[in-house]
C-alpha positions in Angstrom: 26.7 109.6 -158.8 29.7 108.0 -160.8 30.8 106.3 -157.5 27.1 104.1 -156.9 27.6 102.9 -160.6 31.4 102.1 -159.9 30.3 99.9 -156.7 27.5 97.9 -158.6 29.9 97.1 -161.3 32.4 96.4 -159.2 29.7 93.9 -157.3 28.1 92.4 -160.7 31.8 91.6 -162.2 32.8 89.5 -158.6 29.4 88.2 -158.4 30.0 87.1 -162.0 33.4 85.8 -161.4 32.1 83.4 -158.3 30.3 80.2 -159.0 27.0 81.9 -159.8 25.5 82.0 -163.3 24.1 85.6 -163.9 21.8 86.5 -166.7 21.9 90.3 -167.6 17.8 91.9 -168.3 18.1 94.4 -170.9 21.9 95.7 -170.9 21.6 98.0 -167.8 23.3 96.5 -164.8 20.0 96.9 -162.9 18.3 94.2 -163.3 19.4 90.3 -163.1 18.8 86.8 -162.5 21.8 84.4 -160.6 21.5 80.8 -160.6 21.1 80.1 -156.6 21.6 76.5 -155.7 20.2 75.1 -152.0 22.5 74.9 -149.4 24.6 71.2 -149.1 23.4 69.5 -146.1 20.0 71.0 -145.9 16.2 70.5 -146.9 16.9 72.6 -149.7 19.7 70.7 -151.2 19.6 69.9 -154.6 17.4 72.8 -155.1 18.1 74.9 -157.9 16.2 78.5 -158.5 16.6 81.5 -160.2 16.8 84.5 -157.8 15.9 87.8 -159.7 17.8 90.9 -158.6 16.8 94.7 -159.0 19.8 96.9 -157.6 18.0 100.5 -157.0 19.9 103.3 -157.8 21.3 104.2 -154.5 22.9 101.2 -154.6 25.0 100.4 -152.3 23.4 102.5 -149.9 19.8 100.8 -150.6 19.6 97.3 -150.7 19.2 94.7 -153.2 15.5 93.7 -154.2 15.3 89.7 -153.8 12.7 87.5 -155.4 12.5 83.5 -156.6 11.2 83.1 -159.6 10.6 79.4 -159.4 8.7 78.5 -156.5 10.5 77.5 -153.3 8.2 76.6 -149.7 9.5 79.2 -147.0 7.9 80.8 -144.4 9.6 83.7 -145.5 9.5 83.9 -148.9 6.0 84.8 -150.4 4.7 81.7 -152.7 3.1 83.9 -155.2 5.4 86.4 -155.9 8.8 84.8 -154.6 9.2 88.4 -152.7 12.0 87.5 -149.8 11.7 88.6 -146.2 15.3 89.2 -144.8 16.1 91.7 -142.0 19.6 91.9 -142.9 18.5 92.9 -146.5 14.9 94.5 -146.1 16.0 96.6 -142.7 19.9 96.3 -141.4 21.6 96.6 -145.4 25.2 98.4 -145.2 27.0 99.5 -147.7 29.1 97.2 -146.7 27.3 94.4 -147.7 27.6 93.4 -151.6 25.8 90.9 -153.6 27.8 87.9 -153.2 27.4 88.1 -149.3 23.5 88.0 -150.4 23.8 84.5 -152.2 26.9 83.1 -150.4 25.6 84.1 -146.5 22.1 86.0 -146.5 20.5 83.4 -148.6 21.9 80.2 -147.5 21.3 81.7 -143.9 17.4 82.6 -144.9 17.1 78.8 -146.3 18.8 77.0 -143.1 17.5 79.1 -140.6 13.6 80.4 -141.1 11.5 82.4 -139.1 8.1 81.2 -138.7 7.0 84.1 -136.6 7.6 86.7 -139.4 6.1 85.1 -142.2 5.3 86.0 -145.8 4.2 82.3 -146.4 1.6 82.0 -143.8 0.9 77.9 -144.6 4.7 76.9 -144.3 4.9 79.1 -141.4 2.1 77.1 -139.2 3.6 73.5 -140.4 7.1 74.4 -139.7 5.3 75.2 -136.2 3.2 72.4 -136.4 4.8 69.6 -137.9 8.3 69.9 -138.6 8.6 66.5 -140.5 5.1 67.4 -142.5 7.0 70.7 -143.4 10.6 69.5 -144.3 8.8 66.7 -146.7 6.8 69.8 -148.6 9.7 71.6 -148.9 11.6 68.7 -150.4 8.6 67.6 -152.3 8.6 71.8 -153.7 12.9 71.4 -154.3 11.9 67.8 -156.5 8.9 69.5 -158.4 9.7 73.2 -158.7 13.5 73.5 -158.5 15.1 71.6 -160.6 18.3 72.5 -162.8 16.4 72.9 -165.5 13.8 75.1 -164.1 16.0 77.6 -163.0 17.4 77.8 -166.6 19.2 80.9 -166.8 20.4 81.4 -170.4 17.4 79.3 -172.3 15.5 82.6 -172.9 19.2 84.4 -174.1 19.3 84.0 -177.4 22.8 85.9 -177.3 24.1 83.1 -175.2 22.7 80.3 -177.3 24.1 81.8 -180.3 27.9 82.0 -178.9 27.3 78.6 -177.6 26.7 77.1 -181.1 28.7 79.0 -182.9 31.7 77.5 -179.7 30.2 74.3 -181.1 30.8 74.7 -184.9 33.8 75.6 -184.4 34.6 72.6 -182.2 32.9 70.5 -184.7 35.3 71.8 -187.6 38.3 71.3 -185.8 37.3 67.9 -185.4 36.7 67.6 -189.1 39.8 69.0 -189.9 41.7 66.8 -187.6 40.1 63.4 -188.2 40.6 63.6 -192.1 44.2 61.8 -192.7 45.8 63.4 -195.8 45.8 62.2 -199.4 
């Protein structure tokens, strides 16, 4: 038991020591959102969501479950609920896998490469098939409307955060005060 709870702290603390922003739910390690940006040199680029991460408790040995929660046009990535459809995390996971490799290789992979003919998002599905220009356009139009920095805001709803974050900038602020007086 004490070695699943090892592993995903082990995975949260490197996920947290990437690039990623991660915002904790509750203070189990559970449950988490990560700051996911769109691959560079894609559709999706620019693109900034918040990706919300359950880890069951047989983690590693179950996978991750994935969802957006601002909306992103995929064929394989349900519009409503932001519910993912990946092989390599809904059917192939290994232990071996750990959550960076989901938002440094299955991710980015699942953005660059979709699969129309396994679709959760039925409508970008058939225009992908359709119209590839039609499709690329509404998924840029989606990344402009939908997923900007701001609308992936990970720590605006932490008021733990926020409250760090000021008090950082008080203190800032009365260094400066300090510093720019000249003495009498």
């Amino acid at each position: 038991m004490s070695s699943p709870s090892k592993r995903r702290e082990m995975d949260l603390m490197k996920l947290m020591m990437s690039d990623y922003k991660v915002e904790m739910v509750n203070d189990g390690m559970q449950e988490f959102f990560v700051e996911f940006r769109g691959p560079t040199e894609s559709i999706y680029q620019g693109g900034v969501w918040k990706v919300r991460v359950e880890l069951p408790d047989a983690y590693p040995y179950k996978s991750p479950s994935i969802g957006f929660i601002n909306k992103i046009y995929h064929p394989n990535v349900d519009e409503m609920s932001g519910s993912v459809c990946l092989d390599v995390i809904n059917q192939t996971w290994s232990p071996m896998f750990d959550l960076v490799n989901v938002f440094e290789v299955f991710l980015p992979q699942l953005l660059l490469y979709p699969n129309p003919s396994d679709p959760l998002n039925g409508e970008a599905a058939a225009l992908m098939m359709r119209d590839r220009p039609a499709y690329e356009q509404k998924v840029k139009e989606f990344c402009e409307k939908y997923a900007k920095p701001e609308d992936a805001g990970i720590t605006p709803e932490d008021k733990s955060s926020d409250e760090e974050e000021l008090s950082e900038d008080e203190d800032d602020s009365g260094d400066e005060d300090i510093v720019g007086k000249p003495d009498p």
